[in-house]
N, CA, C and O atoms as CSV, one atom per row, in Angstrom:
chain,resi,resn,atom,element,x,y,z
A,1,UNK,N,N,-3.219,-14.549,-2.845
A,1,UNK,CA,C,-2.573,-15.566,-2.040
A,1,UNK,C,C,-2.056,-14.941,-0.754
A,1,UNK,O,O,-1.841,-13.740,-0.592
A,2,UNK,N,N,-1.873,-15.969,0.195
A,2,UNK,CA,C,-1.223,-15.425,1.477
A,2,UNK,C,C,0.023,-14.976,1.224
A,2,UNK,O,O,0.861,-15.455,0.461
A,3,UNK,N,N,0.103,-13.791,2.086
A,3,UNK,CA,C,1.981,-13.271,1.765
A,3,UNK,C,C,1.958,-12.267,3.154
A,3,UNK,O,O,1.041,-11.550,3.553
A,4,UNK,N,N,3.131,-12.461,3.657
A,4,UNK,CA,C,3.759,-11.662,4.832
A,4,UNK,C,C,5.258,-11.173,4.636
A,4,UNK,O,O,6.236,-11.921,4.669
A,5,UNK,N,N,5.289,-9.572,4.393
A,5,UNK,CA,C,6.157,-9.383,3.815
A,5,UNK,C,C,6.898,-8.282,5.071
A,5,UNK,O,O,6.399,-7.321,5.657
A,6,UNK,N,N,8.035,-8.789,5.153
A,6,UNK,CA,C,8.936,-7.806,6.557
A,6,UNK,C,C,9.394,-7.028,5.583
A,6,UNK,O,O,9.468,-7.175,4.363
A,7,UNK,N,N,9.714,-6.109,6.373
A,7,UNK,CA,C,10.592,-4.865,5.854
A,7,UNK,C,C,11.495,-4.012,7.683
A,7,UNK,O,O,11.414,-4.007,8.912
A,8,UNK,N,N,12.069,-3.593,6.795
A,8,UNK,CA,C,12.535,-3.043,8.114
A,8,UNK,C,C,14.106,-3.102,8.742
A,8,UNK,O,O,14.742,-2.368,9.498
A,9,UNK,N,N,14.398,-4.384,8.019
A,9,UNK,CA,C,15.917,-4.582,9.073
A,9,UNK,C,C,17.237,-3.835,8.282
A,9,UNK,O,O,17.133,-2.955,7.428
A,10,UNK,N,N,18.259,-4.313,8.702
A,10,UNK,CA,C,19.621,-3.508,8.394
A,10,UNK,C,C,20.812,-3.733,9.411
A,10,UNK,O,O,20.964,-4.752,10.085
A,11,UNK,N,N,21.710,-2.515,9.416
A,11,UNK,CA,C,22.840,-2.658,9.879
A,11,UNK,C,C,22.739,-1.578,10.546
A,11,UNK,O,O,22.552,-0.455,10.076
A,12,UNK,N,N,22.962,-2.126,12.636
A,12,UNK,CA,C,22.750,-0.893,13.375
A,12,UNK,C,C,23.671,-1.191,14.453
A,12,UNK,O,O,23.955,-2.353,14.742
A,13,UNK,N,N,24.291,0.112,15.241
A,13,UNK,CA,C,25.210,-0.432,16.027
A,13,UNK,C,C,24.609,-0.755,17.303
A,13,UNK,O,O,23.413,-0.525,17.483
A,14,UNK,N,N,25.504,-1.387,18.415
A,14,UNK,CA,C,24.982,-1.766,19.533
A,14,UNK,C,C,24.581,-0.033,20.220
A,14,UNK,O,O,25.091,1.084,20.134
A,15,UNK,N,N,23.144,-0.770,21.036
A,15,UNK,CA,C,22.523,0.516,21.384
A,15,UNK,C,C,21.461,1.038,20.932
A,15,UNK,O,O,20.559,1.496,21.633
A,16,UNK,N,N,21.498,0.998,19.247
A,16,UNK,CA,C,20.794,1.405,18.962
A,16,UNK,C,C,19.271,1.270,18.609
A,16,UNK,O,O,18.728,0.875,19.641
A,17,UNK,N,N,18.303,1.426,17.580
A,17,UNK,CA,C,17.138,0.990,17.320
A,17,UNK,C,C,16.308,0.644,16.074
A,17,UNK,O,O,16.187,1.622,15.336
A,18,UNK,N,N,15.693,-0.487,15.625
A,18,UNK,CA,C,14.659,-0.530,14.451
A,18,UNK,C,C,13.606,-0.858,14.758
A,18,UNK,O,O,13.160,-1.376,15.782
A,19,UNK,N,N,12.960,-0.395,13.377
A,19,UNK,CA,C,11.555,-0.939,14.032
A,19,UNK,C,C,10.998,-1.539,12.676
A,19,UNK,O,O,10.558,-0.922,11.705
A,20,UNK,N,N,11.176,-3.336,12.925
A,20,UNK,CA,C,10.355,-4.232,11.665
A,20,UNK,C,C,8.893,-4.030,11.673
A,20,UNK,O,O,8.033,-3.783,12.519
A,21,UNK,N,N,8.972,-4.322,9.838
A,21,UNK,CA,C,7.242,-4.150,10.081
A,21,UNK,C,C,6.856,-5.492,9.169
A,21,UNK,O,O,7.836,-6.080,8.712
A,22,UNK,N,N,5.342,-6.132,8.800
A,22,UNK,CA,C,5.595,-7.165,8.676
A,22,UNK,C,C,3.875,-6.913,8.217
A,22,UNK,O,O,2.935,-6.960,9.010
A,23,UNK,N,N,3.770,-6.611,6.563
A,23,UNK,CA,C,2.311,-6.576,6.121
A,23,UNK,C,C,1.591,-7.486,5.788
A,23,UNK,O,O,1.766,-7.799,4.611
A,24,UNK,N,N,0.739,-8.145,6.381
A,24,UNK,CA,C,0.026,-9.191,5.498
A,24,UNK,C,C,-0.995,-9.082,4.140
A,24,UNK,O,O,-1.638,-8.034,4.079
A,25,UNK,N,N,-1.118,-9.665,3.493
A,25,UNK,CA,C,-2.809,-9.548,2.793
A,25,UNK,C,C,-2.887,-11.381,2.402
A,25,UNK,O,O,-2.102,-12.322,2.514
A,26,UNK,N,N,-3.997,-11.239,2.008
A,26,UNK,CA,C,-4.745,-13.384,1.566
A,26,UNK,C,C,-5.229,-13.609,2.598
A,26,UNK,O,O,-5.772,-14.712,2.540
A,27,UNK,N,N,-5.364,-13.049,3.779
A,27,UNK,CA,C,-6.448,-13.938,4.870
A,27,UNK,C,C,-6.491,-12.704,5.839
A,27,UNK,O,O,-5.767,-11.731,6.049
A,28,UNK,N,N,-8.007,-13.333,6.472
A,28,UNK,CA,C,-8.160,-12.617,8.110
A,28,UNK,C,C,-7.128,-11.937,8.938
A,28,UNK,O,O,-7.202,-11.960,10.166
A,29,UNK,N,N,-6.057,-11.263,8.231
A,29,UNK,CA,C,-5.417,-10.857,9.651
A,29,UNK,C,C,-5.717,-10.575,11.028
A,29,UNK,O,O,-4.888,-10.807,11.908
A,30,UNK,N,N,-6.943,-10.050,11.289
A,30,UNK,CA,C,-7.431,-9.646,12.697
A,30,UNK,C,C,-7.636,-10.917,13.490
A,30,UNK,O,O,-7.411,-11.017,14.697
A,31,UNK,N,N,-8.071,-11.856,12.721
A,31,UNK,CA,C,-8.535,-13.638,13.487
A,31,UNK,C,C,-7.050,-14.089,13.851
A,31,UNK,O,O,-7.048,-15.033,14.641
A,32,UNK,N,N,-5.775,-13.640,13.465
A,32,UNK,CA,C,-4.600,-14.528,13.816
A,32,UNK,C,C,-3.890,-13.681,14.366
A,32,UNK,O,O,-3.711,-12.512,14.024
A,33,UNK,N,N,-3.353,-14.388,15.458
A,33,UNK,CA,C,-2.184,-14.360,16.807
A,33,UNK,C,C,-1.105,-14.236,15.471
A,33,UNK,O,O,-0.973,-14.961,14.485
A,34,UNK,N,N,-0.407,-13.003,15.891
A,34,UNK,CA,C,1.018,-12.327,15.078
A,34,UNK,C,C,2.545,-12.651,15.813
A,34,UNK,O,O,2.765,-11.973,16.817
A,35,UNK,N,N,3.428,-13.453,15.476
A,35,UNK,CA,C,4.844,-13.432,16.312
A,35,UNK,C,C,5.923,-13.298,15.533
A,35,UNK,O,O,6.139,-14.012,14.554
A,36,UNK,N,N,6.497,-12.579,15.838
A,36,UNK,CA,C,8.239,-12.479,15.596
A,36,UNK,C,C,8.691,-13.358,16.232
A,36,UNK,O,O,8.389,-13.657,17.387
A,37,UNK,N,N,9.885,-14.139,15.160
A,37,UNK,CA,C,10.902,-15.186,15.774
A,37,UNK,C,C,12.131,-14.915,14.810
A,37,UNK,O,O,12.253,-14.424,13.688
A,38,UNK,N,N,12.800,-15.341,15.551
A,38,UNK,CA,C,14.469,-14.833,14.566
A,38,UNK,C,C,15.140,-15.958,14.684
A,38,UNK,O,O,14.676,-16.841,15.405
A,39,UNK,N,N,16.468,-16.166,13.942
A,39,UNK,CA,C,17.305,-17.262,13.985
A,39,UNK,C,C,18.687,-16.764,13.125
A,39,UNK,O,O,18.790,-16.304,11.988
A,40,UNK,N,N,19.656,-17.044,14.120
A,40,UNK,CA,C,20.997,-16.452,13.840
A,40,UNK,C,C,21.855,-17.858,13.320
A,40,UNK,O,O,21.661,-19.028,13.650
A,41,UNK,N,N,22.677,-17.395,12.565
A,41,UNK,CA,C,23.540,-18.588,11.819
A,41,UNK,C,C,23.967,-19.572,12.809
A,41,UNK,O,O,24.863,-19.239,13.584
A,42,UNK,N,N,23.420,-20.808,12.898
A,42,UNK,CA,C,23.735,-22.060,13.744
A,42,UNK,C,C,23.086,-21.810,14.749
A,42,UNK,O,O,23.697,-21.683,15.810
A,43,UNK,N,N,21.658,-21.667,14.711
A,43,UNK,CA,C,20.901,-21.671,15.800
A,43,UNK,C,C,19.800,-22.221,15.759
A,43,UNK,O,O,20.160,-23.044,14.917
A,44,UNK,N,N,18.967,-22.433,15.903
A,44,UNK,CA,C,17.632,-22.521,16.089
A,44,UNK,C,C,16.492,-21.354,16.147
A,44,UNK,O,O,16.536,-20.443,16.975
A,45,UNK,N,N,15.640,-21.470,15.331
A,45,UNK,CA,C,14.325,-20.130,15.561
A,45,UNK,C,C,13.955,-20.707,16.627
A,45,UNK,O,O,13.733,-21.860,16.994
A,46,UNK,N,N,13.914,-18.895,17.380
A,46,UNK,CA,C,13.317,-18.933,18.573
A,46,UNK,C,C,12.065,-17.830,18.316
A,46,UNK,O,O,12.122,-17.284,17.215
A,47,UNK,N,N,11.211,-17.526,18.976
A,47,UNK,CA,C,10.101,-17.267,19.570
A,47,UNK,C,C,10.623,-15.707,20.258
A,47,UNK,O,O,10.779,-15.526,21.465
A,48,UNK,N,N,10.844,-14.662,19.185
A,48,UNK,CA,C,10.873,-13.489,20.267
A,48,UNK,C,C,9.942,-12.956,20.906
A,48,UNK,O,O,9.748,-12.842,22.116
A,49,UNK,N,N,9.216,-12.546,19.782
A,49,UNK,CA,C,7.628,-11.374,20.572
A,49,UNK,C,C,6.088,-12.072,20.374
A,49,UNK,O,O,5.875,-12.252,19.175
A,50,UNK,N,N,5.462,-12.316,20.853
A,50,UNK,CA,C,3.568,-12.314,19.844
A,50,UNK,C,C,2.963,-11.790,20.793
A,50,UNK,O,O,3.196,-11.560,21.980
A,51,UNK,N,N,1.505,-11.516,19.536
A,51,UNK,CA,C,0.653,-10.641,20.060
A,51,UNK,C,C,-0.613,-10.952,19.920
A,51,UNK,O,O,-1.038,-10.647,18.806
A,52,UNK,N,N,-1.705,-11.649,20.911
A,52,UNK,CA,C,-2.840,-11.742,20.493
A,52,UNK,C,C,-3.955,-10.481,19.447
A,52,UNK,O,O,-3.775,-9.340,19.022
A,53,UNK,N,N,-5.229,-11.604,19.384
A,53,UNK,CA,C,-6.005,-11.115,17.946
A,53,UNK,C,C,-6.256,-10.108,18.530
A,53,UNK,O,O,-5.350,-9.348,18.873
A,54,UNK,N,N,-7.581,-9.849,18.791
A,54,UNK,CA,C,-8.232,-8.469,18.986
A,54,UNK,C,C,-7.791,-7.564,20.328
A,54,UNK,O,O,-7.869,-6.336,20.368
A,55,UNK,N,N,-7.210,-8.602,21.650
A,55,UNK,CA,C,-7.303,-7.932,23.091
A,55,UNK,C,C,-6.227,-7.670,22.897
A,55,UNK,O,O,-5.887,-6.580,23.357
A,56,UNK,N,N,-4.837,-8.714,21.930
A,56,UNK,CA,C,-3.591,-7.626,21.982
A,56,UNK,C,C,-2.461,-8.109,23.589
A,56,UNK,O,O,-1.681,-7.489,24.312
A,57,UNK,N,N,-2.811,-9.064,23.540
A,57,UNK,CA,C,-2.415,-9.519,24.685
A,57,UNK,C,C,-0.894,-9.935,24.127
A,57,UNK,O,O,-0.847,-10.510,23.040
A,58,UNK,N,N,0.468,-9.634,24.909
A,58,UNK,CA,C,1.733,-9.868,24.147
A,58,UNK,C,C,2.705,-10.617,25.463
A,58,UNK,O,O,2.882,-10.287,26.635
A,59,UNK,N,N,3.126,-11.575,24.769
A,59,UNK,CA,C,4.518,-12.149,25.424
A,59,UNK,C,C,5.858,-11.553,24.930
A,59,UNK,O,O,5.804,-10.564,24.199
A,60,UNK,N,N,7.308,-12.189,25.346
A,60,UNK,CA,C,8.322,-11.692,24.927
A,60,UNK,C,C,9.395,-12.912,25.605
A,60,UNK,O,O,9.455,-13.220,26.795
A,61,UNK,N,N,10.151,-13.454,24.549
A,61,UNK,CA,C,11.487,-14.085,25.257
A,61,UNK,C,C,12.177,-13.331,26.537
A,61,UNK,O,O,12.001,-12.127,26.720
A,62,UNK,N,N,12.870,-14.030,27.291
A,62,UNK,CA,C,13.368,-12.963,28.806
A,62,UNK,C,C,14.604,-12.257,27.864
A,62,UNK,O,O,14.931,-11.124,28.216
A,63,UNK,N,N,15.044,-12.623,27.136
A,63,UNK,CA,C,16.443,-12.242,26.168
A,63,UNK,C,C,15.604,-10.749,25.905
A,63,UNK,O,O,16.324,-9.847,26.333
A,64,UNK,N,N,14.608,-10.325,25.467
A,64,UNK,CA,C,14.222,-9.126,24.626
A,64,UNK,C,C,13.287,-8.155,25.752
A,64,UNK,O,O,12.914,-6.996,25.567
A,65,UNK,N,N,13.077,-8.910,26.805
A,65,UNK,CA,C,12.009,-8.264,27.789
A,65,UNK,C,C,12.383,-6.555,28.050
A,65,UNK,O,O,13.592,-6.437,28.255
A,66,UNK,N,N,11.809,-5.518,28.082
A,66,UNK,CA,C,11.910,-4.801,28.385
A,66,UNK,C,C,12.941,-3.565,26.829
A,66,UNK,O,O,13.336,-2.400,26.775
A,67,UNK,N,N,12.940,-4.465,26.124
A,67,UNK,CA,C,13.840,-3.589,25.068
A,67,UNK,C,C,13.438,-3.526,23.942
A,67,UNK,O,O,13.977,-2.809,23.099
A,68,UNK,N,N,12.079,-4.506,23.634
A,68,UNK,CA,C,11.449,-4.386,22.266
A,68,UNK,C,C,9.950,-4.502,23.000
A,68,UNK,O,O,9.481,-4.600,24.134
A,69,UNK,N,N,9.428,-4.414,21.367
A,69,UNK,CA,C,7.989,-3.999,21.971
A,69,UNK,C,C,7.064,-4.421,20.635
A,69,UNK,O,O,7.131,-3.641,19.685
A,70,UNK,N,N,6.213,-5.591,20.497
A,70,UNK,CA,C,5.321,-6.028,19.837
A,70,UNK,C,C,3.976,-4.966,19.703
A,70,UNK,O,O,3.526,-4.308,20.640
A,71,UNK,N,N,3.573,-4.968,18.622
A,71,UNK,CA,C,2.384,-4.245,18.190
A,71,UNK,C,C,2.140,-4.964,17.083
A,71,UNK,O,O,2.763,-5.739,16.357
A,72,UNK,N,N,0.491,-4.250,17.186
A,72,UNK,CA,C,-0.446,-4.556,15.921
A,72,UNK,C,C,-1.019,-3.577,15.203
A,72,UNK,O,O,-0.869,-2.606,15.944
A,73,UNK,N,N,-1.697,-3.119,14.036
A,73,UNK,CA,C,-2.628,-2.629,13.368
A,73,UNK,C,C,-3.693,-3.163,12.948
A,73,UNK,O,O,-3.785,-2.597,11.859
A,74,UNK,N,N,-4.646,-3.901,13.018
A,74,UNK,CA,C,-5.403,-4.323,12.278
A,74,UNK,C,C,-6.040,-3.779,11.346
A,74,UNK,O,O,-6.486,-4.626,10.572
A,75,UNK,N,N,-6.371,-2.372,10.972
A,75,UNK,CA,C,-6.735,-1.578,10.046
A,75,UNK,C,C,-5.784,-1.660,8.941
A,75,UNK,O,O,-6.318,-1.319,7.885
A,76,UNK,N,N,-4.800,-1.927,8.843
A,76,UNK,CA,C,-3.464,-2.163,8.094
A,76,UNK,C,C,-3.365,-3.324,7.939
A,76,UNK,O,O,-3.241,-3.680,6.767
A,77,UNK,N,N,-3.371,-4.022,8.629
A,77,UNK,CA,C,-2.650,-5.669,8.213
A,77,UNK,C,C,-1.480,-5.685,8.099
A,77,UNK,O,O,-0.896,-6.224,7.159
A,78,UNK,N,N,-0.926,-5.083,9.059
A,78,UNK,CA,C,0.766,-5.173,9.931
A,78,UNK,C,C,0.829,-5.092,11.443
A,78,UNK,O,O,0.050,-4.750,12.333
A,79,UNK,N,N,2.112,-5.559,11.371
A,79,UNK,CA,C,2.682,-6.432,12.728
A,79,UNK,C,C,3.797,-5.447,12.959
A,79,UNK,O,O,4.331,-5.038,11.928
A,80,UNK,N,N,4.250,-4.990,14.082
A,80,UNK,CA,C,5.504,-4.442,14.352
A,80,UNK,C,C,6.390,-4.933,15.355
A,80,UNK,O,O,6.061,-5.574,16.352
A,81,UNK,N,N,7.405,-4.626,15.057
A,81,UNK,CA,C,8.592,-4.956,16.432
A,81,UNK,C,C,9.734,-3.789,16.379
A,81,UNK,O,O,10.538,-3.560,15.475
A,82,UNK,N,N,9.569,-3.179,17.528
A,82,UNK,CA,C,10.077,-1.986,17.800
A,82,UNK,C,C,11.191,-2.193,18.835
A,82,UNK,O,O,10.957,-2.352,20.033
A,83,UNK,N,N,12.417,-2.180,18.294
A,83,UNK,CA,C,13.653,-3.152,18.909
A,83,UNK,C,C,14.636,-1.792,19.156
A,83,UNK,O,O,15.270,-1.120,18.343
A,84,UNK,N,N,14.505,-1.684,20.488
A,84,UNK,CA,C,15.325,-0.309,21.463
A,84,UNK,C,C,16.984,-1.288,22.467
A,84,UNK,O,O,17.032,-2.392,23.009
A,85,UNK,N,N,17.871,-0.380,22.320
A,85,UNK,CA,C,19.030,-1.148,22.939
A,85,UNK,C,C,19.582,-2.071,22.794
A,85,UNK,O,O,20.276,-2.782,23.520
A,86,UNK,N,N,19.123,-2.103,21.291
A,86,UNK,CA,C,20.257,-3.448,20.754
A,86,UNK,C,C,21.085,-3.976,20.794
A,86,UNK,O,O,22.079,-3.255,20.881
A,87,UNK,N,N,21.325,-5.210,20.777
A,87,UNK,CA,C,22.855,-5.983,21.700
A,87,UNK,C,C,23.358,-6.711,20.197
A,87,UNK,O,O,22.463,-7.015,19.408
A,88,UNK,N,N,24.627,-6.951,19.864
A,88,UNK,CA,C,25.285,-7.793,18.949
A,88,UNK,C,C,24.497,-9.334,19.090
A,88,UNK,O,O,24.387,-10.048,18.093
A,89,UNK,N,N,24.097,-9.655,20.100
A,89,UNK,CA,C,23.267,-10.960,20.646
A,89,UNK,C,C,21.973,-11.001,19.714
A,89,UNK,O,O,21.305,-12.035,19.683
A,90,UNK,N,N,21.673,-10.079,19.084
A,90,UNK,CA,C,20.096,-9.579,18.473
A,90,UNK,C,C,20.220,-10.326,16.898
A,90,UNK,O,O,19.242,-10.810,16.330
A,91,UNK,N,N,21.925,-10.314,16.192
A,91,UNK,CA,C,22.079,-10.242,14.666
A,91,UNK,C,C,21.463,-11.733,14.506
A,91,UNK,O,O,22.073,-12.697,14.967
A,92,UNK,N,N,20.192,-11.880,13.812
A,92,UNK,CA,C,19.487,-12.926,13.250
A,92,UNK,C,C,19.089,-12.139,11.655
A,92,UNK,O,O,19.208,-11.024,11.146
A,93,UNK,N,N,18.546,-13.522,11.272
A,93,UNK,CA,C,16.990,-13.208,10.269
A,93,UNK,C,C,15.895,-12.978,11.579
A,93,UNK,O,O,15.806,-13.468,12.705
A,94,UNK,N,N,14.964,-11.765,10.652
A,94,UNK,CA,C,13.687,-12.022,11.805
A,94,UNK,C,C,12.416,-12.510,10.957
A,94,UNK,O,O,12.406,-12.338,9.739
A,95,UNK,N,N,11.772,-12.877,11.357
A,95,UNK,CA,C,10.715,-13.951,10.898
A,95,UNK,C,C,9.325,-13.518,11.222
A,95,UNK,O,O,8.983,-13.594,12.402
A,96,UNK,N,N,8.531,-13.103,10.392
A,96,UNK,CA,C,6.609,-12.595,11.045
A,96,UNK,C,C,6.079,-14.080,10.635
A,96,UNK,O,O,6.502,-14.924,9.844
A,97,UNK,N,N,5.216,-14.038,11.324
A,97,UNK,CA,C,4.477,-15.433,11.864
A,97,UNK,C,C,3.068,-15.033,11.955
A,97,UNK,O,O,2.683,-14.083,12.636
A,98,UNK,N,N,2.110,-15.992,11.057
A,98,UNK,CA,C,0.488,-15.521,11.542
A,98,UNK,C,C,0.098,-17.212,11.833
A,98,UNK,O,O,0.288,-18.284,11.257
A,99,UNK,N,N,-0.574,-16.719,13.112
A,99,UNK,CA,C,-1.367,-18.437,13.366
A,99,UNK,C,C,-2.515,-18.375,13.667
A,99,UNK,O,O,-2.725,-17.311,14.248
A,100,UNK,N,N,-3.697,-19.191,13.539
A,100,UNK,CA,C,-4.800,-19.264,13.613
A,100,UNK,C,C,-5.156,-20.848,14.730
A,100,UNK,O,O,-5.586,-21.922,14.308
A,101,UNK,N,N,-4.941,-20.639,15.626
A,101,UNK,CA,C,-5.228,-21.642,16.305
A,101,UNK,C,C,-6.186,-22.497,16.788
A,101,UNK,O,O,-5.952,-23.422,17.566
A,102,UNK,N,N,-7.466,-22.151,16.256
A,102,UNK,CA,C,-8.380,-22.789,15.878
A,102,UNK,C,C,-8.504,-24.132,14.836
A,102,UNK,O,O,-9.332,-25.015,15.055
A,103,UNK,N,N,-7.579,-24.171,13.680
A,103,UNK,CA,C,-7.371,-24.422,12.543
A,103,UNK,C,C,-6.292,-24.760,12.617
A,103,UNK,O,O,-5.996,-25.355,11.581
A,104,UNK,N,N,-5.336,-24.704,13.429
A,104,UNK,CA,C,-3.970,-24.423,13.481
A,104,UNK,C,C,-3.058,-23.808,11.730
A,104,UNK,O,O,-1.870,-23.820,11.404
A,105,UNK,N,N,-3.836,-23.521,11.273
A,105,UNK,CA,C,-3.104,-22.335,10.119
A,105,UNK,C,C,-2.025,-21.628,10.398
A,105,UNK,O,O,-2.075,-20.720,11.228
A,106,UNK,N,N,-0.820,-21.970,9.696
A,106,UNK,CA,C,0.513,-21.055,10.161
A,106,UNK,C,C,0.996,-20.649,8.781
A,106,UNK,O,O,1.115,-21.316,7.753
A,107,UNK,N,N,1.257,-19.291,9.058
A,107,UNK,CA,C,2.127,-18.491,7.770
A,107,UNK,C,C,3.122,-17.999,8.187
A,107,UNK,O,O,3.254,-17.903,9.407
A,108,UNK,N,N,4.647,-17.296,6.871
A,108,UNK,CA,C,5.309,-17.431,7.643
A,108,UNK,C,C,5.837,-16.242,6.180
A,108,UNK,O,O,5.347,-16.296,5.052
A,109,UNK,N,N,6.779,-15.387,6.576
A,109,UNK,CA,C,7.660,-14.467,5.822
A,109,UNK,C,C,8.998,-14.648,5.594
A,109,UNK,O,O,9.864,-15.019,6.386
A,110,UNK,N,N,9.071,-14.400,4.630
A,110,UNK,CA,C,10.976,-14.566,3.831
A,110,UNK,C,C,12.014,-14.224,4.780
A,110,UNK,O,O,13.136,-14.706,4.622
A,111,UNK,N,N,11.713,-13.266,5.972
A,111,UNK,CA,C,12.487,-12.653,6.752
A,111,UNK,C,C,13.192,-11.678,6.469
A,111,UNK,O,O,13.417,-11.258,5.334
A,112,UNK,N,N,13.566,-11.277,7.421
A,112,UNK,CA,C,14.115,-9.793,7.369
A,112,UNK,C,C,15.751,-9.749,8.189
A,112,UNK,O,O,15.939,-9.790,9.405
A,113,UNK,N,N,16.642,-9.668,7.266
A,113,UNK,CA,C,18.368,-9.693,8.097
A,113,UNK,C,C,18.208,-8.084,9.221
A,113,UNK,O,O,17.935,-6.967,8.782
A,114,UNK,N,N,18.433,-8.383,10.476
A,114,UNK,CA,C,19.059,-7.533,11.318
A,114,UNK,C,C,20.601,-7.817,11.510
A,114,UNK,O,O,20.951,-8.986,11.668
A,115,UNK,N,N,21.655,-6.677,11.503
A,115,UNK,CA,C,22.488,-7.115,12.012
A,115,UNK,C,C,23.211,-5.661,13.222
A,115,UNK,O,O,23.202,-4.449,13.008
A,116,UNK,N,N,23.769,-6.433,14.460
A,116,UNK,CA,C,24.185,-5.581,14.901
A,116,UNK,C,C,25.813,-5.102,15.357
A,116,UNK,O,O,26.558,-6.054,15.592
A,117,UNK,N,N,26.239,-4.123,15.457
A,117,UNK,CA,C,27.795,-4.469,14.792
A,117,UNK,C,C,28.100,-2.964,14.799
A,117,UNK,O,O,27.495,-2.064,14.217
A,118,UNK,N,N,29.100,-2.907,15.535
A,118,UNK,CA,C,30.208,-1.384,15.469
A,118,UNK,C,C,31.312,-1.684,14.447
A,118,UNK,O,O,32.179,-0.844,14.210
């Protein structure tokens, strides 16, 4: 069966860095566009990072621009988000996302708690 499983998060102070990872297996990973989205208590999921299929082509919310950094493996069947200079603004669940937009097929992971905090 499909499953996307994060790993990765915790308790880090402002400044500092993690790096989620987010394995798939049950389908094509290489055919689906990969995104991180997070959502902090009384908010709304937002849309942090994705990363196209094969060319790898990546966006980023302006909130994260320049301080995290989306990747892929496809030999693996994981997703990364490599989150440098962390702000207290960051403490969500984070969320891996596979879509197939052809099909519009969307999967989605249990999430992963970041929190950030001196």
């Amino acid at each position: 069966q499909v499953q996307l499983v994060e790993s990765g998060g915790g308790l880090v102070q402002p400044g500092g860095s993690l790096r989620l990872s987010c394995a798939a297996s049950g389908f094509a990973f290489s055919a689906y566009a990969m995104s991180w989205y997070r959502q902090a208590p009384g908010k709304e999921r937002e849309l942090v990072a994705a990363i196209s299929t094969v060319v790898g082509n990546t966006n980023y919310a302006d909130s994260v621009k320049g301080r995290f950094t989306i990747s892929r493996d496809n030999a693996k069947n994981t997703v990364y988000l490599q989150m440098n200079s962390l702000k207290p603004e960051d403490t969500a669940v984070y969320y891996c996302n596979a879509f197939l937009s052809i099909t519009g097929n969307k999967f989605w992971g249990q999430g992963t708690q970041v929190t950030v905090s001196s």
